[in-house]
N, C-alpha and C positions, 0 to 999 in steps of 0.2 A: 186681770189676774195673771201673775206671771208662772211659769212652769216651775214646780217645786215648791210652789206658797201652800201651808197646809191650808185646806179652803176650810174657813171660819165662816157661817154665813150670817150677818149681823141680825141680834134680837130688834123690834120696833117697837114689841107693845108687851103688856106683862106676864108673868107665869098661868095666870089662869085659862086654862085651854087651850095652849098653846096652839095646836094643828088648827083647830077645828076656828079661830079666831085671824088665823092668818097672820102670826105673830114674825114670820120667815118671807125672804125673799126667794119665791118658789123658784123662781127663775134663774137666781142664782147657784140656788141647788142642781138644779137641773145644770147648768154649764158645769161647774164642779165635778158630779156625778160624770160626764162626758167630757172629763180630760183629762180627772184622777181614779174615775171607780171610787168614790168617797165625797163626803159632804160631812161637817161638821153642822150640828143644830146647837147653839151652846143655850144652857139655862131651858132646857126643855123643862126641865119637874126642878121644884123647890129643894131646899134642901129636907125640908119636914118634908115631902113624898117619896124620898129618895131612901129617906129612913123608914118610913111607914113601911114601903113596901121589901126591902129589906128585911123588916120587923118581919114579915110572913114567914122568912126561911124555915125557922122550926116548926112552923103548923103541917105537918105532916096530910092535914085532909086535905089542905087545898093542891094537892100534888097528885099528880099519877103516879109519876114514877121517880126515882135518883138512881145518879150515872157516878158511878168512883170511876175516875177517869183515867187511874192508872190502871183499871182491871183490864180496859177495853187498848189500850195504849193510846188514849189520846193524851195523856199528860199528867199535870197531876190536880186535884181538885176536889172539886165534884158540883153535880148540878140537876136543879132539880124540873121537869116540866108540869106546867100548871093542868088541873084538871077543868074540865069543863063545868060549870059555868065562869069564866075568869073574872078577877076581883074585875070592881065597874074602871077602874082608871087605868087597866092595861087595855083592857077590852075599849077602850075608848081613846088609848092610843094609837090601838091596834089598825081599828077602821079608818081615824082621822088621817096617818100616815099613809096606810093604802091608799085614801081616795089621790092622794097629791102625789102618788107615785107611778100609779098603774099608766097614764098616758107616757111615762119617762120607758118605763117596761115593757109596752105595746112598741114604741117607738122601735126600742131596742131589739125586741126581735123580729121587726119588720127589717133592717137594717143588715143582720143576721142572717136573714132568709129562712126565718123559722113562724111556723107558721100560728103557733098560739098567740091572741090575744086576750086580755086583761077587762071582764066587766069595769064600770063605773065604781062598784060597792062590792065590800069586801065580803060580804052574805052570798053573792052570789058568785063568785070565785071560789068561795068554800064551800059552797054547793058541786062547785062540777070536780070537787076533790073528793066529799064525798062517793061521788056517784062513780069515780073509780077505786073506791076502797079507801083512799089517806081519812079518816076520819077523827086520827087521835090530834089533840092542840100540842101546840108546838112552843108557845110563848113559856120563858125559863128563866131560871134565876141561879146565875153561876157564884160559887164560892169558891176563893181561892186562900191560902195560907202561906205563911213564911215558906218560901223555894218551889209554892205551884208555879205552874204555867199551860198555856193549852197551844199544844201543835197546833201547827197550821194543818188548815180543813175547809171542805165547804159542804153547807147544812144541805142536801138533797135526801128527800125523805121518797120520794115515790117518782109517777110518773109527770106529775102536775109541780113545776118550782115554778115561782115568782123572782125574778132577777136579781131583787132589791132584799134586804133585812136591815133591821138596825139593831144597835145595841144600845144605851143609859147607862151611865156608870153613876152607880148609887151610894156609891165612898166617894170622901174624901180624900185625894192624893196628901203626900205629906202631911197629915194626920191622922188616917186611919191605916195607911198602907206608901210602901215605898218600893217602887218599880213595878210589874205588873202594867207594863204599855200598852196598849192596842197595837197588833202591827196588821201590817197587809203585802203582800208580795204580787205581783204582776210577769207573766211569762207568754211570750210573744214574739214574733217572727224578728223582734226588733232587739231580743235578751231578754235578761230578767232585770226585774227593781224591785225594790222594798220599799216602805214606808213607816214608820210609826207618826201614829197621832194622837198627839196629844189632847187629852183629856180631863175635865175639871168635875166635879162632882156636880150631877144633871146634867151635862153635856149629852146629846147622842151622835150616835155617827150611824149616816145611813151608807151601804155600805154594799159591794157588786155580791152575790152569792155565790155564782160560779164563773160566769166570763161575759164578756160586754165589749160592743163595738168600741174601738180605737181608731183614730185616725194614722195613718204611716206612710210612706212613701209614696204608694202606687194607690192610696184608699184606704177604705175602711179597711181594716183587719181586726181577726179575734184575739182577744186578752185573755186571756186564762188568769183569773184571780184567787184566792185565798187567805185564809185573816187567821190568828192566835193573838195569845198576849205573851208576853214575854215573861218571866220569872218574878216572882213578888219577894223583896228583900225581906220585907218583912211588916208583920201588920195583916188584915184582912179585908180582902177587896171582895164589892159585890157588885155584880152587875145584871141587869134585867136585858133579855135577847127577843124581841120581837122579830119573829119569822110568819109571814104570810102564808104559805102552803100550810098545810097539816099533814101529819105521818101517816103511811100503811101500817 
């Protein structure tokens, strides 16, 4: 893989369960992850699940709460987080990608010199968030419109983050929506970069949350990362954000 290749990590086997079937070369994610802060999953959820769960944004119960994202200055938008108990196919995305990611994340802050690690299962990771207060779900479902976009930011909700999150882009590019990119930015003893990555409807990208070991001159060094999306021409983009931690 050469430097600047967006990392695409090839599909093998079909949409059904993707995670939990071993559909991804984990391995390659893992390299990706530790040379860009990003991994491409392409064809995670069908197109039918992509709309399905899109289809939920108006059911108002299954939400806790909605963010107008220009009240807060994150951008403009808005988005909503799911309430507890979560539909069965987030909640089962949710776990399957924690398990495949949590040793990438232990690794990670062992490298760092930070001293949190990562259970096996994501039950019990979200147990010791409870058990300092983050209790509220965190998994969401962003909507955008002709000229939103969402500042660059990173999800830290308490004292417990998980390194990793991903996103599902559940539109269609060039038929339901035009521009609205995923981007990402990297700032580090060595400058800054940017990235956009490109995205296809079911695609996810998993994705650094706030900084992650980098290799540089003299060693590791820390990255300071961050993600938005860029401006929607026009059209309506949705996207579902699995985040690991849970909020205070």
């Amino acid at each position: 893989m050469s430097p600047g290749t967006p990392a695409r990590i090839p599909a093998v086997e079909g949409h059904d369960d993707a995670v939990a079937r071993g559909k991804y070369d984990w391995a390659g994610v893992e390299q990706s992850l530790d040379a860009y802060g990003h991994a491409v999953l392409p064809g995670l959820l069908t197109p039918a699940q992509c709309e399905a769960l899109a289809g939920l944004y108006p059911q108002q119960a299954r939400f806790r709460t909605r963010i107008a994202m220009a009240r807060h200055g994150f951008g403009r938008g808005e988005y909503q987080y799911f309430a507890y108990p979560l539909p069965r196919l987030v909640e089962r995305l949710r776990q399957g990608l924690y398990e495949k990611l949590a040793p990438i994340a232990s690794r990670w802050n062992r490298s760092l010199g930070i001293e949190a690690r990562y259970p096996n299962e994501l039950d019990a990771f979200l147990l010791r968030c409870r058990q300092a207060g983050q209790a509220r779900p965190t998994p969401l479902i962003l909507q955008y419109g002709e000229g939103d976009y969402n500042c660059l930011h990173q999800d830290v909700y308490g004292e417990h983050v998980f390194p990793l999150q991903a996103a599902i882009l559940l539109s269609a590019p060039g038929r339901d929506f035009t521009g609205g990119e995923f981007v990402m930015t990297e700032l580090s003893a060595l400058g800054q970069r940017a990235e956009v990555v490109p995205l296809r409807q079911g695609d996810a990208v998993v994705f650094t949350v706030r900084q992650r070991p980098a290799q540089g001159r003299r060693g590791l060094r820390k990255a300071v990362m961050r993600h938005g999306v860029s401006r929607v021409e026009c059209g309506r983009r949705y996207t579902l954000g699995l985040i690991f931690h849970d909020a205070s």
